[in-house]
Each structure stands twice: as structure tokens, then as C-alpha cells.
ZAKEDREN-694802 format. One record per residue (C-alpha): residue number from 0; residue in three letters; z, x, y. Coordinates in steps of 0.02 Angstrom, whole numbers, plus 50000, padded with zeros to 5 digits. Last residue first. Layout:
N
PT   num   residu      pz      px      py
PT   NUM      ALA       Z       X       Y
...
This chain:
508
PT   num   residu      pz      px      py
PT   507      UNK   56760   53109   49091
PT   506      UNK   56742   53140   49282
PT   505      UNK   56850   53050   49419
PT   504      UNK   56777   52976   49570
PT   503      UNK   56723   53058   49736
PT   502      UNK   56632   53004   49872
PT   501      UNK   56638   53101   50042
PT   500      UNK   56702   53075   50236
PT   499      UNK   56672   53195   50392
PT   498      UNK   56770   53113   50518
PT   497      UNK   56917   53245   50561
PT   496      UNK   56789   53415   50561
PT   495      UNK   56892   53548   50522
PT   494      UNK   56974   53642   50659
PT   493      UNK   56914   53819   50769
PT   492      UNK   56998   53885   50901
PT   491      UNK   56909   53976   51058
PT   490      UNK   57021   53850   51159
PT   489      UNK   56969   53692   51083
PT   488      UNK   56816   53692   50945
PT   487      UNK   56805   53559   50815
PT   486      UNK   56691   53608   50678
PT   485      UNK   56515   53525   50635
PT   484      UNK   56493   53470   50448
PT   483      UNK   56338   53584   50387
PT   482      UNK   56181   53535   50414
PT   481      UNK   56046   53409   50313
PT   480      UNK   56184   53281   50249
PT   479      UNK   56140   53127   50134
PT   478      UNK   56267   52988   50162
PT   477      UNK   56458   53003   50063
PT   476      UNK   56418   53153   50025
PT   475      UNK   56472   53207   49844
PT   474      UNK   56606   53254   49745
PT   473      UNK   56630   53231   49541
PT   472      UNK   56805   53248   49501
PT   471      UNK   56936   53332   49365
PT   470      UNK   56863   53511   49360
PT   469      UNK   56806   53529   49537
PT   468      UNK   56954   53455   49610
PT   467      UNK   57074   53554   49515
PT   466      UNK   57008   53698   49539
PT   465      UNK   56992   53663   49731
PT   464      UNK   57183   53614   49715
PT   463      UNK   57244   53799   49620
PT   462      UNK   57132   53896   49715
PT   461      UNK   57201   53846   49879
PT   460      UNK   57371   53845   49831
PT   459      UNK   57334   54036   49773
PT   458      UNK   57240   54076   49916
PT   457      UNK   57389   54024   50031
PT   456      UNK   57506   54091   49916
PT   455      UNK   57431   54267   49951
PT   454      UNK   57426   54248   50127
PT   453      UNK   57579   54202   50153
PT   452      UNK   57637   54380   50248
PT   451      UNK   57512   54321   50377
PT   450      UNK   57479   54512   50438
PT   449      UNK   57622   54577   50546
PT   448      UNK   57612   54761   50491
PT   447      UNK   57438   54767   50507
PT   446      UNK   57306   54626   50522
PT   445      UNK   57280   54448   50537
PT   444      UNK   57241   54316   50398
PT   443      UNK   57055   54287   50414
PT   442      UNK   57050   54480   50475
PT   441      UNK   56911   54534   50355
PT   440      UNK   56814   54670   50424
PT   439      UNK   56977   54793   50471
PT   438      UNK   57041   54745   50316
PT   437      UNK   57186   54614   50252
PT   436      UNK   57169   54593   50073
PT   435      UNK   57182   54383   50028
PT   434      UNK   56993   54356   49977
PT   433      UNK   57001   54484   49880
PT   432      UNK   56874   54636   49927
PT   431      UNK   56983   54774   49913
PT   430      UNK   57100   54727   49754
PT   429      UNK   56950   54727   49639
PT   428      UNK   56941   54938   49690
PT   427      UNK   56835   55037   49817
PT   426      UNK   56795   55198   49728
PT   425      UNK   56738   55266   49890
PT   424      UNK   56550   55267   49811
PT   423      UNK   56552   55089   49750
PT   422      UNK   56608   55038   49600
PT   421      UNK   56510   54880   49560
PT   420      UNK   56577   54703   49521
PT   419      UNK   56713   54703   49656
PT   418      UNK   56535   54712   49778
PT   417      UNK   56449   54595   49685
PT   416      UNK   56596   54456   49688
PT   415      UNK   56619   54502   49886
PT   414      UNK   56439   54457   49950
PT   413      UNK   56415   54293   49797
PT   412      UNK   56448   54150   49914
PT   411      UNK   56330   54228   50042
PT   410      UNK   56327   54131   50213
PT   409      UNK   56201   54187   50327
PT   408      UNK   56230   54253   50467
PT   407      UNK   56306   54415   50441
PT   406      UNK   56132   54482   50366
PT   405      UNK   56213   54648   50303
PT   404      UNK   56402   54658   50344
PT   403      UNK   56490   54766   50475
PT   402      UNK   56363   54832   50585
PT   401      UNK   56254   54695   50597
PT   400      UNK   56435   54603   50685
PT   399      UNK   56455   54418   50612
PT   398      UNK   56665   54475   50563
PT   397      UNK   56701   54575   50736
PT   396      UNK   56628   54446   50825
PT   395      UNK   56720   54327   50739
PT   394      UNK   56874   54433   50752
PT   393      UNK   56873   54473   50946
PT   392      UNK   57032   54533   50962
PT   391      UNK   57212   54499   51055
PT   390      UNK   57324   54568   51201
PT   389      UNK   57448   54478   51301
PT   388      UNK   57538   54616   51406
PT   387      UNK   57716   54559   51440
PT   386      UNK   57773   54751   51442
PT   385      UNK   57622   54871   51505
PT   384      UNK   57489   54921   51424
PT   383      UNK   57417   55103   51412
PT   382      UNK   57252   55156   51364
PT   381      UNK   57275   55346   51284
PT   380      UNK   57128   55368   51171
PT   379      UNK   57291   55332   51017
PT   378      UNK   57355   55167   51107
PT   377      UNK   57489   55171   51209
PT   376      UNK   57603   55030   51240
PT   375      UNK   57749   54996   51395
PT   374      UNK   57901   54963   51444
PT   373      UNK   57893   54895   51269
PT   372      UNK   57871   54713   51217
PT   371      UNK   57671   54710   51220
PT   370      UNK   57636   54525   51163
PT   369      UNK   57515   54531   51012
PT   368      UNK   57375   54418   50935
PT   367      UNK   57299   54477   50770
PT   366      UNK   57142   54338   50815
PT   365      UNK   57021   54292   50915
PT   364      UNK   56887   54174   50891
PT   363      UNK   56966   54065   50775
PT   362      UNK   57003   53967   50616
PT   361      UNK   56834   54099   50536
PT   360      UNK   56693   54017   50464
PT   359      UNK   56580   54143   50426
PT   358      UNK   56715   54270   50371
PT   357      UNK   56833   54155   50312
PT   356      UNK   56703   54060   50208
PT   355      UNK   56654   54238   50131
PT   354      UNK   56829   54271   50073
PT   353      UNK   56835   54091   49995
PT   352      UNK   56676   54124   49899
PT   351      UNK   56723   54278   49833
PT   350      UNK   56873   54219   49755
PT   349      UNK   56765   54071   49679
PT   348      UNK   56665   54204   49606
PT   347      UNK   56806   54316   49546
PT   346      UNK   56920   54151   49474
PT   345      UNK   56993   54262   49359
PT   344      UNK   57165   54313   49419
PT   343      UNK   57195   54110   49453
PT   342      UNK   57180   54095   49264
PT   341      UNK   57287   54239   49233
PT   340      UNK   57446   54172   49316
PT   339      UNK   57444   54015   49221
PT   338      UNK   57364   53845   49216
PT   337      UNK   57267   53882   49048
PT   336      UNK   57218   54059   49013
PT   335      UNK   57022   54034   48898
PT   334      UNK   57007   53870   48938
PT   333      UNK   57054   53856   49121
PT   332      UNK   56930   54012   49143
PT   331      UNK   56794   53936   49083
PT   330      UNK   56812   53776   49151
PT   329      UNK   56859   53858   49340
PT   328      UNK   56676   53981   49330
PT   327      UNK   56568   53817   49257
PT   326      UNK   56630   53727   49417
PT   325      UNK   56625   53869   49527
PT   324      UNK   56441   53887   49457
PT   323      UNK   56393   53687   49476
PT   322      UNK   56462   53675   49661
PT   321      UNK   56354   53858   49669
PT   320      UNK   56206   53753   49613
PT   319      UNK   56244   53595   49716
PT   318      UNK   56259   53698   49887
PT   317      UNK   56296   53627   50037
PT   316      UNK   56424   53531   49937
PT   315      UNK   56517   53675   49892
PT   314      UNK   56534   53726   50089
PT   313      UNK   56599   53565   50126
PT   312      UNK   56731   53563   50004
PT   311      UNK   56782   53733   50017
PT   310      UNK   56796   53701   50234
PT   309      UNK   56916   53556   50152
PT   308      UNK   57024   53678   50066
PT   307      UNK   57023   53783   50209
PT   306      UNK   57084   53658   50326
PT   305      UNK   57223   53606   50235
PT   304      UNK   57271   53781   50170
PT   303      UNK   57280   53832   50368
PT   302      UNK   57390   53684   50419
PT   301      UNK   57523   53667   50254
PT   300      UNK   57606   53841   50261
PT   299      UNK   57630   53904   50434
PT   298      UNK   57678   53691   50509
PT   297      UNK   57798   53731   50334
PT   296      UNK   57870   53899   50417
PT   295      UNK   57904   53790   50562
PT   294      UNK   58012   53661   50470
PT   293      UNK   58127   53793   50354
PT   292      UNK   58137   53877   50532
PT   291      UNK   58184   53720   50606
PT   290      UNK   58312   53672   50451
PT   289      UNK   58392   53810   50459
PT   288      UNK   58441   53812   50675
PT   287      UNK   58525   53624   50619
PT   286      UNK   58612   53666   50455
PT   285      UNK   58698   53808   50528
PT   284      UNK   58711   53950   50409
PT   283      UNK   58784   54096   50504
PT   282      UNK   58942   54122   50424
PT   281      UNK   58845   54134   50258
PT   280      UNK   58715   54274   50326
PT   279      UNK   58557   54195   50315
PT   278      UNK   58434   54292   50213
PT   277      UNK   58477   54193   50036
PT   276      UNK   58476   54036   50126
PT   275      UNK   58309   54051   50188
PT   274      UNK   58244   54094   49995
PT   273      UNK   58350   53925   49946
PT   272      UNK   58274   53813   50082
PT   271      UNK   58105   53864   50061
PT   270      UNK   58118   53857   49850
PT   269      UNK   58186   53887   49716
PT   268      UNK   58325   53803   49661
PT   267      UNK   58425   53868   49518
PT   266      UNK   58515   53986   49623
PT   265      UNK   58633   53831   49707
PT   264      UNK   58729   53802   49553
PT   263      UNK   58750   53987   49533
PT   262      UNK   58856   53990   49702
PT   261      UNK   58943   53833   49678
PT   260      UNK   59044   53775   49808
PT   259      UNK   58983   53863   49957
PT   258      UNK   58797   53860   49883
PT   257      UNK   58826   53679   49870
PT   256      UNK   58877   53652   50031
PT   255      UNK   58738   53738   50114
PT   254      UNK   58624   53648   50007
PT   253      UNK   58700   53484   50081
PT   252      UNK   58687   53545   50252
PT   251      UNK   58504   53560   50222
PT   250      UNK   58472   53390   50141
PT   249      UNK   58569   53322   50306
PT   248      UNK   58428   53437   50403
PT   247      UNK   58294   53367   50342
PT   246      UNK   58275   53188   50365
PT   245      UNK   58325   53196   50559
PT   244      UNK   58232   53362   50572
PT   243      UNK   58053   53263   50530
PT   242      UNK   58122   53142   50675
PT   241      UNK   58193   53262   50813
PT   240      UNK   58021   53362   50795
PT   239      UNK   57903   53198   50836
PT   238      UNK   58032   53171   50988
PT   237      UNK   58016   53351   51038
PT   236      UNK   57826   53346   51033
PT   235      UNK   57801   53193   51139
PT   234      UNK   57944   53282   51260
PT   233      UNK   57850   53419   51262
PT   232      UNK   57709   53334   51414
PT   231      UNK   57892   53357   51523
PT   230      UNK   57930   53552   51490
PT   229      UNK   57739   53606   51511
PT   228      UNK   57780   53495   51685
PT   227      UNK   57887   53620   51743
PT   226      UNK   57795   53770   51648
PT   225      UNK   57613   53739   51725
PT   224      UNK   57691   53703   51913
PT   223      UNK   57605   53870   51948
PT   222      UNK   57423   53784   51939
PT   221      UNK   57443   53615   51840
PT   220      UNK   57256   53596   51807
PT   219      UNK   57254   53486   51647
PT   218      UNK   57191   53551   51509
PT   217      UNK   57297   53711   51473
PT   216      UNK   57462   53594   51457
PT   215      UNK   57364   53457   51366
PT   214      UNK   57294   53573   51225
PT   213      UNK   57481   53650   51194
PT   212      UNK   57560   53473   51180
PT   211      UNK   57427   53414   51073
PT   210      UNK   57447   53578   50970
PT   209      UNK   57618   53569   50927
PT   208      UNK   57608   53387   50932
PT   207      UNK   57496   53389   50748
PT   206      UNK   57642   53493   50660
PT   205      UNK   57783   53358   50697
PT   204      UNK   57641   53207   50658
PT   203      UNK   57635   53309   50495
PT   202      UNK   57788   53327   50460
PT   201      UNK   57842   53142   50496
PT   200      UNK   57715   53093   50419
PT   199      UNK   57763   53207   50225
PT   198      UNK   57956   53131   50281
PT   197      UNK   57923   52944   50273
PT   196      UNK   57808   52967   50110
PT   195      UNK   57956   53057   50002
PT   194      UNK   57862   53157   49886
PT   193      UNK   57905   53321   49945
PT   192      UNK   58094   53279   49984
PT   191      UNK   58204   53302   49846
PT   190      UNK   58079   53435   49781
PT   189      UNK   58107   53573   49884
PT   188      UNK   58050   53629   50069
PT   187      UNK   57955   53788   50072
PT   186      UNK   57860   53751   49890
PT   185      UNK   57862   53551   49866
PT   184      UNK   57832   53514   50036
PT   183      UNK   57685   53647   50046
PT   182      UNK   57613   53540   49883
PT   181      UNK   57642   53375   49999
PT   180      UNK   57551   53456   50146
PT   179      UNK   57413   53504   50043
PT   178      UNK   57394   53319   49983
PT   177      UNK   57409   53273   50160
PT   176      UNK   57277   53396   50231
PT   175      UNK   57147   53350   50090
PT   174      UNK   57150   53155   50137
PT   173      UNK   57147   53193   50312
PT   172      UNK   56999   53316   50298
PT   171      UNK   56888   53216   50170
PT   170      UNK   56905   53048   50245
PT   169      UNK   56873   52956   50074
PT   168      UNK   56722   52848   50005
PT   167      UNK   56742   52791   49801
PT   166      UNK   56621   52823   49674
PT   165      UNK   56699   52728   49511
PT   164      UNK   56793   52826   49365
PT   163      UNK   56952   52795   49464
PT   162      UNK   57111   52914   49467
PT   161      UNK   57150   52938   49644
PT   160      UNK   57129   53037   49781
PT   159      UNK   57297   53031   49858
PT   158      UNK   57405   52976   49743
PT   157      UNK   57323   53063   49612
PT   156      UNK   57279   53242   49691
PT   155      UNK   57482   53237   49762
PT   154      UNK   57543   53215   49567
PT   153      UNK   57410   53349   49516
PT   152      UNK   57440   53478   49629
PT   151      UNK   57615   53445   49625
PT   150      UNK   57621   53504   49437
PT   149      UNK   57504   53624   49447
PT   148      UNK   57610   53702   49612
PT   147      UNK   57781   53686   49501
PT   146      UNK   57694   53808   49367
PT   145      UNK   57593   53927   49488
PT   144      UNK   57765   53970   49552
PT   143      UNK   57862   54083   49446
PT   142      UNK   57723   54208   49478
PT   141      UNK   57744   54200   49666
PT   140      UNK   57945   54245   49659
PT   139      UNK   57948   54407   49744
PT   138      UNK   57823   54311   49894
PT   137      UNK   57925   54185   49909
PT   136      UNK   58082   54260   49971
PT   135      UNK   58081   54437   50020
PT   134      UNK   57893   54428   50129
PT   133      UNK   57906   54228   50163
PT   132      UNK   58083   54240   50197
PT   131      UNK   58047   54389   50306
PT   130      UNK   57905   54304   50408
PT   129      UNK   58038   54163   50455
PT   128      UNK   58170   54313   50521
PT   127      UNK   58065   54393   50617
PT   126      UNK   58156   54337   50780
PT   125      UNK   58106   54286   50948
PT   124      UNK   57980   54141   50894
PT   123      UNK   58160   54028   50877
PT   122      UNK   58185   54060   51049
PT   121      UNK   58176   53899   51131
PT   120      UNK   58106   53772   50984
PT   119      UNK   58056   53648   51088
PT   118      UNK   57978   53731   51256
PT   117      UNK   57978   53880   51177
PT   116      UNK   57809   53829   51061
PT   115      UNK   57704   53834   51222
PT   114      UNK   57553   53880   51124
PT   113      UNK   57505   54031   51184
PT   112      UNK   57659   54107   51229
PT   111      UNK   57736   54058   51061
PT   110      UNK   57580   54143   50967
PT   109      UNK   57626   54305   51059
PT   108      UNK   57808   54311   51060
PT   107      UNK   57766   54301   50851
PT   106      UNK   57659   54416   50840
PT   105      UNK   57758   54559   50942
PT   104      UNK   57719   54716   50985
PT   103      UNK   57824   54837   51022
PT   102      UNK   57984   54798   50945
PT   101      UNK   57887   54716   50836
PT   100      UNK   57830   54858   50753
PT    99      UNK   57653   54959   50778
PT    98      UNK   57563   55021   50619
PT    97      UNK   57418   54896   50590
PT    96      UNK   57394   54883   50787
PT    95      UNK   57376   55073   50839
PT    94      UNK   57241   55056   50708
PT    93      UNK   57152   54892   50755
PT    92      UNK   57120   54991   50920
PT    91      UNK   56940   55015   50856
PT    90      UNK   56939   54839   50828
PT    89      UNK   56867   54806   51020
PT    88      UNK   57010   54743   51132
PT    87      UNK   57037   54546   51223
PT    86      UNK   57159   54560   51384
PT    85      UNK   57234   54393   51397
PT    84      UNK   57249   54305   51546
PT    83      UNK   57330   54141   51532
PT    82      UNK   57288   53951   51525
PT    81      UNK   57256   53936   51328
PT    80      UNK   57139   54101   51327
PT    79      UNK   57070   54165   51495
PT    78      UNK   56958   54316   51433
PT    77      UNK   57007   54485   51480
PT    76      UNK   56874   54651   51419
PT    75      UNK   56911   54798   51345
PT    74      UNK   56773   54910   51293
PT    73      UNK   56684   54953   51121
PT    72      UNK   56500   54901   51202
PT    71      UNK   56582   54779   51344
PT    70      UNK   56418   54679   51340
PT    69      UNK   56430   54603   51148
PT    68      UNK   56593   54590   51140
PT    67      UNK   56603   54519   51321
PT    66      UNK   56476   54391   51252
PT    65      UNK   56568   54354   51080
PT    64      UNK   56731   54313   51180
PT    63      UNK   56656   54204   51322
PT    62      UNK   56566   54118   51184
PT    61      UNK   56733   54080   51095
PT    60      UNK   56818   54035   51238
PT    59      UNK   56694   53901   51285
PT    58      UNK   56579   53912   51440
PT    57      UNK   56657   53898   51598
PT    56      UNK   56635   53731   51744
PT    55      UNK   56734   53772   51887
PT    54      UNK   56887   53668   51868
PT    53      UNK   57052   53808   51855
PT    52      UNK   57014   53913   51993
PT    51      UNK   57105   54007   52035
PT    50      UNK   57151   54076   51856
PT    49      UNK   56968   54158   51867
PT    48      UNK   56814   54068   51774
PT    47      UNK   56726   54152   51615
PT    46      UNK   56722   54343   51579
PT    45      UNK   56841   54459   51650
PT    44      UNK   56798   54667   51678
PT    43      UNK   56954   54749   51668
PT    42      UNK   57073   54832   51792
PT    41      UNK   57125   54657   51863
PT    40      UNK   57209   54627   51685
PT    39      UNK   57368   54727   51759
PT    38      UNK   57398   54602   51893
PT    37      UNK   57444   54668   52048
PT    36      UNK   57517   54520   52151
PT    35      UNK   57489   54516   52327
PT    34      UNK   57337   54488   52370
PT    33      UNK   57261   54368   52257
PT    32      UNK   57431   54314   52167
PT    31      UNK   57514   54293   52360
PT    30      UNK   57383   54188   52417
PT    29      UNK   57387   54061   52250
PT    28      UNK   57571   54065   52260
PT    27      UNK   57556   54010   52424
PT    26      UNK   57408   53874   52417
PT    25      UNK   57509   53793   52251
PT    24      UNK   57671   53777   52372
PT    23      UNK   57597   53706   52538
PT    22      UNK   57482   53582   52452
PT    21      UNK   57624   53520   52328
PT    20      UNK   57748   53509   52481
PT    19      UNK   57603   53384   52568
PT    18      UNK   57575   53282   52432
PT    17      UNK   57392   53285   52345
PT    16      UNK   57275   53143   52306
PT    15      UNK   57287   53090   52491
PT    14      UNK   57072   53140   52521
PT    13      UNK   57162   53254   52654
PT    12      UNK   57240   53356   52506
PT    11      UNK   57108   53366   52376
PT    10      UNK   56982   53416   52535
PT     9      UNK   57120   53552   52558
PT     8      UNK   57141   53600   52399
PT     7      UNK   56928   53621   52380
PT     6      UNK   56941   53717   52539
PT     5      UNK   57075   53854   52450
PT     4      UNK   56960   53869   52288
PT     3      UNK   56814   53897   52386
PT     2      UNK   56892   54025   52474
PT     1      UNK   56987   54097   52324
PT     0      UNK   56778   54109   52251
């Protein structure tokens, strides 16, 4: 396979697609990787094409991942995932996981080497620093937040929705992801600029680049010049980056002011800004490196509760008698609680439903991602990683395996609601089978110590606007539909489908 990979360079070369210095350079490091160069992933079994050779035809990511789960039997196994090796484990290592740091293994160094994010943010990914205002800042002040949600919830539903009592068509995952984005605004930005139209496109062409950029740089076959010209596709990304931080950052500096002037002036916002405020140590508040974490902690918050929202959609509509149950379920509860805390505590069905979506329909193939940061990592049988180790796990399988869940594929809105409504033998309580607990069989939001630490106001968001669509709109197809909307799939990654459309108009 080098062999082949070595003549099909030449024949690249003499055909005069390739300069001379490229040739000599690309066939070097490839010689000294294959004989050289003792890779650590070389001990496992791979599936799908070597790093060699970068166009032989593969299958996708995600079937590379469910076949070496499947083969491997409780073995390690490397997959090639977004142009590097990365060495994919069975969950019984989920346990070394859930209690490791990250000082030994990092999330965060782990999603930046996948998607390139250091070529525009540098080391911004180095620090914990955005989980902990999610952890200290919003999540202490959830309950005070279901009120200024509502309220967005139904300012963003009517501008971009609508109020009419006639059938109208709408792109259902655009329309869906700017409304979240707008209620994301609201919470990890602030109000001054959650409405403003200029900014909510700017954000979202910001958070759309990170993943262009990272989908060109594993596309096209760059070889070892992958990080030189990783650096050039960014500047797209940069530019789209430069603009959203051109409206935020003076509305930054102009917190930081105020907190300087007026300390209890400044506590009555509440908000992404304020909580990141709070951690920031005041000599260290530079309007500029604030207003990129307050920026990538929104790309965090508005992406996954778009897509989920709109994978609610489409799943309801599969199904016009659980549409009508959720529907009954959110009436009932909205008139016995209101808006409040308590309504979204008794939602069971609908919390059911959004658990079981994640596991059928999980965002990805792998997930709770790591980069070893130690000399090295051992895990309890004794495997031992080295430093810059890029490990993951194979969470779809993990979540359609017979051995986890009875019939696994099919889709069973009512799976978690009858479990929470029986007390089974362990005494398993309400809190087990939410949609937002972290488990070893329901890893929708990662696991262990770095689990998404907005998990819980990403249900809640989510709760609050399919509520609110169910209650205040009839949905439907907007042509009669026989399967399910298909997914995008890039990289073992899984996004909502962009030209699915549906009718709705206003009830009442």
C-alpha cells in the first residue's frame, strides 16, 4: 500500500500537477513515518485507509467505528477521524475517563485538535476556564432563568415563525437554529445585543466557519503541509470571527467599565458576560481575550440546541399520536405551574422523548474525546498511553448495542418515562433516566468529569421552545413524508438535515 502510494506521487509528479520540492518533501516524510517513525497507534488493529494514503476510497467514519466495535469484541481499535489517528476504546475504560483531570486528559486539547480551532483562537482551548463559567456561573443561577428564556422564546418564536393563522412553508432547521441562537444571545451574551439582527449573522456565520474550515482541511489531501495551509483555508474563519468580535467586544469593555465604576451596578446583569466577569481576575479583564470566550461558549450553547430542537420536530411529526401526547403532556402542565421551574420538572414524557432521540440519533459517532497530557495514562487493566494520545469512544455503538437497551433500533418515545415510572430493583431514581444525566448508556452530552457542564440548560432551552411550539402552532410536512428526514454525515458527525421544510401556522 506505501508502494502504491509512492508510484501514484510519481505519476502526480510527471503528469506536472506536482512541483518538484513538493515531490521531494511529501515522499520523505512519507518514508521516514513508515520506517522511521514509531507511532503508538501501530500497536492496534486500524480500520479504514492508512494516513498514506489519503484518496483510496474508505467507508464513512461512522461505519468504520461501529465495525471495529463490532470485530474488536471490548478491544481498542484506531480509526482516522478528521485527518489524524485516533485510537477509539470500548466503554469499559469509561471509568478511568469519568475520574481523570485535565491535567491528564484533556477535552478541550482534544476538540481543538480535531477541529483546527488553534489556528484562530491559539490557545484559548488550553484553559478550563469557559467550562467553569458554565459550571460557577450559569449553572448556580438556572432557576432565575426560565423567566428571561420565556420571554425570548417567545419574541425570537414570533419574528421568526410568525404569528399567522394561515399554513405557511418554512426551512425547519435554519429557521429553528436562529431562533435558538437568539435565546443563546440572550443567556451567554446579554440583552443589548440578542436582538440585534447584524450581530445573531454574524454569530452564526462565525460558528458555521469553524466547521467549514475544519471539513476543508481533512478534505483535501495536504499530506504534512496539512498545518501550513490549515493556517491559510482559516483566514475565511478569522475574517467571520473579526466581525461578530467587532460588535462584541466594545459592549465588553463597557461592562468592564461599569463593574470598575460601579460594582453593584454591574451585579444586576446576568448573564455570559457578567458570570465571565465574575471568574476573571480584575487585572486580567481584557476586553478582547473576554469577548472570545464569551463568543466560543455561545458556538457551545446555540449549535447543539439548534439541532436538537429540530431532530424534536421531526421526530414528533413521525408520529401524530405522540405529537398529540406531548401536546396534551405541555397543556397540562402549563396550566397547572405556568412558565416556571415546575412546569419544565413535569414534562416526564417529553423528557423521555428527548433522551431517547439522543440515543437513536446521537450528533456523532464518537464521543467523550480526550488528548492524553501526561507523560503518559494508565488505565485500571494496565493499557498505557502516551502524551499527545488522541483517544475517543464509540457512543453510537455503545447507545444501539443489544446489550444495553432492548430492541435498540427502534425508537421508543416512552423507554425512559416507564422506566422513572417504576422502581426498579437498584432503586434507580427520576434523576437517572433524565434526559440530561450523564451514564455510561447515555453519553449524548459526554461523560465524567468533563461532561458538557450545559447540559442542563440545554434541555431546559430545549423544552422551553418545543413547548412552545407545540402549544402555540400546528406543524406539519410541508409534502407527505414516508422516512425520516435524512442526516448530514461528515467525519463520523452527524447534522440536521438543512432542506427539510414544514407548514406551520398559529393555533386558536
Amino acid at each position: 500500500m506505501a508502494l502504491h502510494a509512492l508510484l501514484h506521487l510519481l505519476n502526480v509528479y510527471y503528469q506536472g500537477c506536482l512541483p518538484y520540492n513538493v515531490l521531494v518533501i511529501t515522499v520523505c516524510t512519507m518514508l521516514y513515518k513508515l520506517f522511521f517513525s514509531k507511532s503508538f497507534y501501530c500497536r492496534f488493529r486500524r480500520f479504514g485507509r492508512p494516513w498514506y494514503l489519503p484518496l483510496l476510497p474508505s467507508k464513512p467514519v461512522h461505519d468504520l467505528v461501529a465495525q471495529g466495535y463490532r470485530e474488536k469484541n471490548n478491544e481498542p481499535f484506531v480509526v482516522r477521524w478528521w485527518a489524524r489517528d485516533w485510537l477509539v476504546l470500548p466503554p469499559k475504560y469509561l471509568r478511568d475517563v469519568k475520574h481523570s483531570n485535565s491535567e491528564s486528559l484533556s477535552f478541550f486539547r482534544a476538540i481543538d485538535e480535531a477541529l483546527g480551532l488553534h489556528y484562530s483562537v491559539g490557545n484559548l482551548y488550553h484553559s478550563q476556564k469557559m467550562s467553569e463559567v458554565i459550571k460557577k456561573g450559569m449553572n448556580t443561577q438556572l432557576p432565575t432563568l426560565t423567566e428571561p428564556i420565556v420571554s425570548e422564546v417567545e419574541h425570537a418564536i414570533e419574528s421568526h415563525i410568525g404569528t399567522s393563522k394561515e399554513w405557511k412553508e418554512i426551512p425547519a432547521a435554519r429557521t429553528i437554529s436562529r431562533l435558538v441562537n437568539q435565546v443563546a444571545c440572550r443567556m451567554l451574551i446579554g440583552p443589548e445585543l440578542c436582538r440585534d439582527q447584524a450581530f445573531l449573522d454574524a454569530t452564526l456565520a462565525f460558528m458555521e466557519s469553524i466547521f467549514f474550515h475544519a471539513i476543508i482541511t481533512i478534505a483535501v489531501p495536504f499530506g504534512p503541509f496539512r498545518r501550513l495551509f490549515a493556517k491559510l483555508v482559516a483566514f475565511s474563519h478569522r475574517r467571520n470571527l473579526r466581525k461578530a468580535m467587532q460588535m462584541l467586544q466594545p459592549l465588553v469593555a463597557r461592562r468592564i467599565r461599569e463593574r470598575e465604576d460601579d460594582e453593584s451596578k454591574s451585579n444586576r446583569n446576568n448573564d455570559g458576560i457578567q458570570w465571565t466577569l465574575d471568574l476573571t481576575e480584575a487585572t486580567k479583564r481584557d476586553p478582547y481575550q473576554i469577548s472570545l470566550e464569551v463568543l466560543h461558549n455561545l458556538f457551545a450553547g446555540s449549535l447543539a440546541p439548534g439541532s436538537m430542537v429540530t431532530e424534536l420536530v421531526f421526530q414528533a411529526l413521525m408520529d401524530f399520536n405522540l405529537l398529540e401526547q406531548l401536546r396534551n403532556e405541555a397543556s397540562q402542565a402549563i396550566e397547572l405551574y405556568g412558565w416556571t421551574e415546575k412546569l419544565l420538572a413535569n414534562l416526564p414524557l417529553q423528557d423521555s422523548f428527548i433522551r431517547e432521540l439522543n440515543r437513536v440519533y446521537p450528533t456523532g459517532a464518537t464521543g467523550c474525546s480526550r488528548l492524553v497530557m501526561d507523560k503518559s495514562f494508565t488505565f485500571h487493566d494496565g493499557l498505557t498511553v502516551p502524551r499527545g494520545t488522541r483517544i475517543t469512544f464509540p457512543i453510537q455503538a455503545v447507545l444501539h448495542d443489544v446489550d444495553n437497551f432492548e430492541n435498540p433500533s427502534v425508537f421508543d418515545p416512552y423507554r425512559f418515562f416507564n422506566k422513572r415510572s417504576t422502581v426498579s430493583e437498584d432503586h434507580a431514581t427520576e434523576y437517572q433516566w433524565a434526559a440530561s444525566t450523564a451514564t455510561p448508556t447515555n453519553l449524548a452530552f459526554g461523560y465524567g468529569k468533563h461532561v458538557c457542564p450545559g447540559r442542563f440548560y440545554c434541555v431546559r432551552q430545549c423544552k422551553i421552545i418545543f413547548t412552545k411550539i407545540l402549544v402555540d402552532y400546528e406543524i406539519g410536512w410541508s409534502s407527505p413524508m414516508k422516512e425520516r428526514p435524512r442526516r448530514d454525515e461528515i467525519e463520523g458527525q452527524f447534522g440536521t438535515n438543512k432542506s427539510q421544510t414544514i407548514r406551520v401556522r398559529r393555533r386558536g
